[in-house]
C-alpha positions as CSV (number, residue, x, y, z in Angstrom):
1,X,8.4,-17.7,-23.8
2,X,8.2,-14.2,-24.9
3,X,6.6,-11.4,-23.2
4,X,5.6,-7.8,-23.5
5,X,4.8,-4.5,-22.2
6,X,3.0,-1.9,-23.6
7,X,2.8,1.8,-22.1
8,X,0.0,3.9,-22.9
9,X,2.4,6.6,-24.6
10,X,2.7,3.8,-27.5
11,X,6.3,2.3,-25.8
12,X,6.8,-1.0,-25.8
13,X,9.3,-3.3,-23.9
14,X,10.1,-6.9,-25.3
15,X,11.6,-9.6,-23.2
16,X,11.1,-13.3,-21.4
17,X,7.9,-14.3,-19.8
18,X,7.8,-16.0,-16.1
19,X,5.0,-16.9,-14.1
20,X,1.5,-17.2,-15.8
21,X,1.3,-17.3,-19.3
22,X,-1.9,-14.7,-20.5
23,X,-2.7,-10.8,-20.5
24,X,-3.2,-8.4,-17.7
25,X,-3.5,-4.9,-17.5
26,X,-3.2,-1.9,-14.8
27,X,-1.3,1.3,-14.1
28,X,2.4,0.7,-14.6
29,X,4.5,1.8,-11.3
30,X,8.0,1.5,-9.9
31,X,9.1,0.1,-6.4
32,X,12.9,1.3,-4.8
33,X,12.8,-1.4,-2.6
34,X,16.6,-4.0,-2.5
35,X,14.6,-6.9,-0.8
36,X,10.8,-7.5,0.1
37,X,9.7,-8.5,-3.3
38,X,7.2,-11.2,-1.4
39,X,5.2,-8.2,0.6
40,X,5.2,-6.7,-2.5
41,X,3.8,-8.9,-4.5
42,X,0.9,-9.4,-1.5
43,X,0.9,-6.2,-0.7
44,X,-3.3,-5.3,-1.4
45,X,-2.4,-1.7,-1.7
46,X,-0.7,-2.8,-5.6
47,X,-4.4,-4.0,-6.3
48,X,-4.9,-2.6,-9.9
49,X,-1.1,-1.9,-10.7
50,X,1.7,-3.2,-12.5
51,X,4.6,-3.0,-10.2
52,X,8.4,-2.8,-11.8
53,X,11.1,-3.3,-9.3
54,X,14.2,-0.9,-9.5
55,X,16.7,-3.6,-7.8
56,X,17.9,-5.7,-11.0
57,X,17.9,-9.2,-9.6
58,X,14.3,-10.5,-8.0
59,X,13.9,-13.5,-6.6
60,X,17.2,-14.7,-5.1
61,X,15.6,-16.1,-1.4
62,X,12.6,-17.4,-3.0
63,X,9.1,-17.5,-1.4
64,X,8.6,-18.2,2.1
65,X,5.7,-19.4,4.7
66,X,5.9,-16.5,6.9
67,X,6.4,-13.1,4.8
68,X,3.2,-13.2,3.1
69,X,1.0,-9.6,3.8
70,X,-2.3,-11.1,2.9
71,X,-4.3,-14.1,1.0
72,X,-2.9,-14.2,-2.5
73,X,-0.6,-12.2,-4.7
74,X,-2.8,-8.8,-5.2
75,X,-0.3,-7.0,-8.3
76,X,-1.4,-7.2,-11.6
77,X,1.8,-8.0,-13.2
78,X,5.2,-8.1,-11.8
79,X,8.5,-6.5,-14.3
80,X,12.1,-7.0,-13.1
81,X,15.8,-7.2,-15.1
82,X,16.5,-10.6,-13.8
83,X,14.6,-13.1,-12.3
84,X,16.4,-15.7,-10.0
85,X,15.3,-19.4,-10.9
86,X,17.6,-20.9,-8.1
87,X,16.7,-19.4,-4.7
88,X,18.8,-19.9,-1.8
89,X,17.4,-19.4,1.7
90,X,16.5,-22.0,4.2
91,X,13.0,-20.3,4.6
92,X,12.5,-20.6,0.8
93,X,9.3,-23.1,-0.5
94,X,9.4,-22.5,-4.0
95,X,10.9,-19.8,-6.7
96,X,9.0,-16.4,-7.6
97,X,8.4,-17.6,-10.9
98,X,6.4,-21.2,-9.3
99,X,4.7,-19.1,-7.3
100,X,3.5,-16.3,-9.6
101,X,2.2,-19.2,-11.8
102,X,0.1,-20.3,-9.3
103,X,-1.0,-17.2,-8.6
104,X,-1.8,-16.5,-12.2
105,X,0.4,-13.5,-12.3
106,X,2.1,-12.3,-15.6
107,X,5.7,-11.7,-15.1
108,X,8.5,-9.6,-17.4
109,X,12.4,-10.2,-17.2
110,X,15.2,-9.1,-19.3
111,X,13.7,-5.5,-20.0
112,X,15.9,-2.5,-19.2
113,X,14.1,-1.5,-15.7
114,X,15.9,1.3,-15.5
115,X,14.5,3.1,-18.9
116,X,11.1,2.2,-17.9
117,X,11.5,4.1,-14.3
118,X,13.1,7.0,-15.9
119,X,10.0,7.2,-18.3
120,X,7.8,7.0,-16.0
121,X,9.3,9.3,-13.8
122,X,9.6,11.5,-16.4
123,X,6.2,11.3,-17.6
124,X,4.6,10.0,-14.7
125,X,2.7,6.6,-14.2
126,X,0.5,5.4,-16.9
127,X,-1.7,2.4,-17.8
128,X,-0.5,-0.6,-19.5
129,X,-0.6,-4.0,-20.6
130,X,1.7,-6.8,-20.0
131,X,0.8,-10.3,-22.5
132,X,2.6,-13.1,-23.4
133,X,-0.2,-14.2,-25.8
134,X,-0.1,-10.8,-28.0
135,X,3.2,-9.4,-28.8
136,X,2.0,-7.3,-31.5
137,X,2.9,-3.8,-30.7
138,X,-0.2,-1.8,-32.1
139,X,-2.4,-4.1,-30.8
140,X,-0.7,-3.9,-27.1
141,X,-0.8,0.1,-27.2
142,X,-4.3,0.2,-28.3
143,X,-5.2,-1.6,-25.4
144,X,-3.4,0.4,-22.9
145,X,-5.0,3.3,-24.0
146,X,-8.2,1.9,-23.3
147,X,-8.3,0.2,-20.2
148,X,-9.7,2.1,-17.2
149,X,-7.8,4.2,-15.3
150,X,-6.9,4.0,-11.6
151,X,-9.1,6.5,-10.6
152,X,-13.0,4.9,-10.3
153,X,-12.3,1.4,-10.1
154,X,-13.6,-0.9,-7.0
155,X,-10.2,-1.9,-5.4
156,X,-11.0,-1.5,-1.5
157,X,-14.1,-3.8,-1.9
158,X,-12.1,-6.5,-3.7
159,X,-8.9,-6.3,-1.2
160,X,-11.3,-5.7,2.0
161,X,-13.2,-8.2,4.5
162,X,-16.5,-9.0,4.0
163,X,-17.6,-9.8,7.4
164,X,-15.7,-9.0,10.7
165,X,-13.5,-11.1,12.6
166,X,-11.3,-11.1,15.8
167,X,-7.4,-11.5,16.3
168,X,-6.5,-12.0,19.7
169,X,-3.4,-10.5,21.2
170,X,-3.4,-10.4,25.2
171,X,-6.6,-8.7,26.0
172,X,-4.5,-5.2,27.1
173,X,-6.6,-3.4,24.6
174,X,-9.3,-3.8,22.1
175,X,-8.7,-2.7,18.8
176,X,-11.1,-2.2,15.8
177,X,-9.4,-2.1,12.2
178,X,-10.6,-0.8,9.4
179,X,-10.1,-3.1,6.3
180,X,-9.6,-1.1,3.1
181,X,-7.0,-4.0,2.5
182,X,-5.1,-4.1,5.8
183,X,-1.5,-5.9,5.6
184,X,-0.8,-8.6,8.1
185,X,2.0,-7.1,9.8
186,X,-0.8,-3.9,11.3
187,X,-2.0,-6.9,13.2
188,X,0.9,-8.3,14.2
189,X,2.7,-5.1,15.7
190,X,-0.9,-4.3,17.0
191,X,-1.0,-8.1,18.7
192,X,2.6,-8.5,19.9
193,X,1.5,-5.4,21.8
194,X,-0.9,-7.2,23.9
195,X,-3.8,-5.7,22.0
196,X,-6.9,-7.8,20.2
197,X,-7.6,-7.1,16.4
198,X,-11.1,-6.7,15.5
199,X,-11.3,-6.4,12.0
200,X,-14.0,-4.4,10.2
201,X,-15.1,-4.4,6.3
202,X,-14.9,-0.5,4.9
203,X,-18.2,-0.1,4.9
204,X,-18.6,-0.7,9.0
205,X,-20.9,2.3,10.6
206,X,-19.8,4.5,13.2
207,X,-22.4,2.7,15.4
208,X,-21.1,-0.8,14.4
209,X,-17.9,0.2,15.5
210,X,-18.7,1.5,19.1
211,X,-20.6,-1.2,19.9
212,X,-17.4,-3.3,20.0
213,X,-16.6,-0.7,22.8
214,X,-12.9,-0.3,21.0
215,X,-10.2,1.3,23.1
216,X,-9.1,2.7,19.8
217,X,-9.7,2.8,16.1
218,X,-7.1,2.4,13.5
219,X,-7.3,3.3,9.4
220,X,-5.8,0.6,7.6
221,X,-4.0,1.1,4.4
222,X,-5.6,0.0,1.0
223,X,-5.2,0.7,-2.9
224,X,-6.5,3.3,-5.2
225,X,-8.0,6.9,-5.2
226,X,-9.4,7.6,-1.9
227,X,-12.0,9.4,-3.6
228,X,-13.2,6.1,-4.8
229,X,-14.0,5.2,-1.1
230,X,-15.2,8.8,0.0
231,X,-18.4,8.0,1.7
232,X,-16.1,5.8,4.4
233,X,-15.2,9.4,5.7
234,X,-18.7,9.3,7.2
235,X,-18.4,7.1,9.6
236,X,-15.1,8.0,10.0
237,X,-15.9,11.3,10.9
238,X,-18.4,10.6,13.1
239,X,-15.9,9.1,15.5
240,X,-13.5,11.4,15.7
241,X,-13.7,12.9,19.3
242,X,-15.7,9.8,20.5
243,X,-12.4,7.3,20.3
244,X,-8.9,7.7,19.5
245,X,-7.9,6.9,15.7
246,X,-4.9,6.0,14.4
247,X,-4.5,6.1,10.6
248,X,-1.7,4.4,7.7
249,X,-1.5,5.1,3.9
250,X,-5.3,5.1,2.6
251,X,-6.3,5.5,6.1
252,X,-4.4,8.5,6.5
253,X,-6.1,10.1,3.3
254,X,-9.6,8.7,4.6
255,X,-9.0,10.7,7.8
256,X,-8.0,14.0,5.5
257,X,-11.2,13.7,3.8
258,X,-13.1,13.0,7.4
259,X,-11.5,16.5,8.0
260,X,-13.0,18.0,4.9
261,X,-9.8,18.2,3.3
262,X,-8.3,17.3,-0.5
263,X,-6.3,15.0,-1.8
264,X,-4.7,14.8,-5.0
265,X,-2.6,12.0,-7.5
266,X,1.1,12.3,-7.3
267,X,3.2,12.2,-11.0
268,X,4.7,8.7,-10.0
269,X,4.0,8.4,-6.4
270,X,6.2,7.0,-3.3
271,X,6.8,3.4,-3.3
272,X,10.2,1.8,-1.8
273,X,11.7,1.3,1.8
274,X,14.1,3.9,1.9
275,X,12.2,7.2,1.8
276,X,13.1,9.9,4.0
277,X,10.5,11.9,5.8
278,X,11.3,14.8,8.9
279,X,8.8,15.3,12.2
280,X,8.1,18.9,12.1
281,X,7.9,19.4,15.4
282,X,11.5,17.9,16.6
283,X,13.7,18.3,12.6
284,X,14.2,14.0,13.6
285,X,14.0,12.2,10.3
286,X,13.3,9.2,10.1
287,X,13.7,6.3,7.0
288,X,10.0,4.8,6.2
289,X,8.5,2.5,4.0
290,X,6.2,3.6,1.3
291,X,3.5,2.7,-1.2
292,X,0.7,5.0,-2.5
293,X,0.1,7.5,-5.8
294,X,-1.8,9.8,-4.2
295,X,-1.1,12.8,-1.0
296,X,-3.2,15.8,0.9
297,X,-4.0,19.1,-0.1
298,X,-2.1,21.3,3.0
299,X,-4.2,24.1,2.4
300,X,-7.7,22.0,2.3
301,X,-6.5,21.0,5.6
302,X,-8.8,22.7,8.5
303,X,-6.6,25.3,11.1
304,X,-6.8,22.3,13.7
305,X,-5.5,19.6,12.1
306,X,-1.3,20.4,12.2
307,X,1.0,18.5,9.4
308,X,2.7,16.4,11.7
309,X,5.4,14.5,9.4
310,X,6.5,15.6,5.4
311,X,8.5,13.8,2.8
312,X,12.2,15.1,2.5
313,X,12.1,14.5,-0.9
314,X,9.5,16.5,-2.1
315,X,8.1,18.3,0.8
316,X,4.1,16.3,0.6
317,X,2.6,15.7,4.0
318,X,3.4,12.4,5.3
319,X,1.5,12.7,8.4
320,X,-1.2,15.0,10.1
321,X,-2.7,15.3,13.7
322,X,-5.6,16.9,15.2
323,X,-4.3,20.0,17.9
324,X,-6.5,18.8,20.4
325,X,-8.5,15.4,19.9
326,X,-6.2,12.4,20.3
327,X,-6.4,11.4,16.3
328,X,-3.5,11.0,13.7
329,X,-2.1,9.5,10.8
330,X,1.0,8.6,8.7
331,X,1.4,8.4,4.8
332,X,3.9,6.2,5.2
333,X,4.2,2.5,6.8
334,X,5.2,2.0,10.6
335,X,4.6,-1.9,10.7
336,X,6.5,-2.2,7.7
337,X,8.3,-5.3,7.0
338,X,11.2,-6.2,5.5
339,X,12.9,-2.4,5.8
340,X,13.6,0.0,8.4
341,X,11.8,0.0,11.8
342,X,12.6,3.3,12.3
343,X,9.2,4.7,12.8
344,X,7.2,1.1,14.9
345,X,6.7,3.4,17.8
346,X,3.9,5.3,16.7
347,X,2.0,2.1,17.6
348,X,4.0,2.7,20.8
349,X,2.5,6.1,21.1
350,X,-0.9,5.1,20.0
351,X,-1.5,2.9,22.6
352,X,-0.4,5.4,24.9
353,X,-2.7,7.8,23.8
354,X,-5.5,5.3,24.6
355,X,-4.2,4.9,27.9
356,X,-4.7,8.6,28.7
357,X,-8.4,8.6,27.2
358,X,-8.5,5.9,30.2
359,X,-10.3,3.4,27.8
């Protein structure tokens, strides 16, 4: 079956369907990553996005029990050179292209991946629309044109918890989580720890959240603008100095805008496991794991919050901490997994930064 992508700049890419058979449409983006093409794919921060995958064969140790980062597959449509039909991996269940049909995810093969990352690295990201039920190439452009953009659509709500709920982990601390679509593996690093999860829906008060008498409070990460979620700064900006805060990816931008700060959308963003970033205060760098469009405004930043971590690449902030209250956060991903776990002791320090509040 035949499938295509159409960019909003009017190019089109033609080549062989897998997965679900129908039309879908989001902001096109490219991921660096070699392996981890199943967190991807469950990875709620893609919510609203069309991921392409850099690495040309996708799918070679099928899908697994254990790897999944959420409920379901949260992408909008999934583009790779060449998609493996014959995984081989004793932890496999089924093939990506079984799975992405029951998902009901569109998927593209056979295109040249590495055209469509140089345009839109070029040009930056843009919105498209991947069908394998009109291949008409006017008709495909038209759409992309018109189908909202990123920016002012209701991701967090549809990734995020709707009531709250409680992981245990040992009982050594209590944790409350912020759902603006949280990945498992936040939990997991938090639980193997020895700390208990309490996870909160976005829209959780400041007062809701001290009532579970948290030892800390962690920002999860999530998709879209952070704009889109501004008002969560509120609450989240009410506990700052009553509780220490710990926040990744959206969380991280959440707590910027709790600051009063600014934050802006990146040309094509950061999205792979291989991206350098360096600790300003030490010149260490470290390898991280990566996946959002959008980055702080240094100089909306207020004189006590210090940039803490920036990419190597381009020189953005990758992380921020307050001078003297024990809150901080990281653009990029610590519990990431599969990838480097160069940077998992920030949970490490967290939980020592609780233990010197004494809660």
């Amino acid at each position: 079956m035949h499938c295509a992508l159409a960019l909003e700049d009017g190019t089109v890419y033609h080549g062989e369907a897998f997965g679900a058979e129908g039309e879908s449409w989001g902001e096109v983006v490219f991921n660096t990553g070699m392996t981890g093409y199943q967190e991807v794919l469950t990875d709620p921060s893609y919510c609203g996005q069309i991921v392409t995958m850099t690495y040309p064969l996708i799918g070679n140790y099928g899908i697994n029990a254990d790897d999944f980062e959420s409920r379901r597959a949260f992408v909008r449509g999934f583009i790779v050179r060449e998609v493996c039909s014959t995984p081989s991996n004793w932890r496999s269940r089924c093939s990506i292209d079984f799975y992405l049909a029951r998902q009901g995810v569109v998927g593209l093969a056979g295109i040249d991946t590495r055209a469509l990352t140089k345009r839109l690295r070029r040009h930056g990201t843009m919105r498209g629309v991947l069908s394998t039920v009109d291949l008409k190439p006017d008709s495909l452009v038209a759409k992309a044109r018109t189908c909202p953009h990123l920016t002012g659509q209701a991701l967090v709500p549809e990734v995020a918890t709707r009531e709250a709920f409680k992981v245990p982990g040992g009982g050594r601390y209590r944790i409350v989580l912020y759902d603006f679509g949280a990945k498992r593996n936040i939990i997991r690093c938090l639980n193997k720890r020895g700390c208990d999860v309490i996870v909160v829906p976005p829209d959780t008060t400041a007062a809701e959240v001290m009532r579970y008498s948290p030892h800390g409070v962690m920002l999860s990460n999530g998709p879209g603008d952070p704009t889109d979620i501004s008002h969560v700064a509120g609450p989240v900006s009410e506990l700052i100095g009553m509780v220490p805060i710990f926040g990744i990816c959206l969380g991280h931008q959440i707590l910027a805008l709790a600051f009063g700060g600014r934050t802006y959308k990146l040309k094509f963003g950061h999205r792979g496991v291989n991206h350098p970033v360096k600790d300003t205060a030490t010149g260490r760098v470290f390898i991280t794991s990566h996946n959002h469009g959008f980055s702080i405004q240094e100089s909306s930043l207020p004189n006590d919050v210090l940039v803490s971590y920036v990419s190597v690449n381009d020189g953005t902030i990758e992380g921020i901490r307050h001078r003297y209250l024990p809150v901080s956060s990281v653009q990029f991903h610590p519990e990431v997994s599969p990838g480097t776990n160069d940077v998992e002791f920030l949970f490490d320090e967290f939980l020592q930064v609780m233990a010197l509040e004494g809660r």
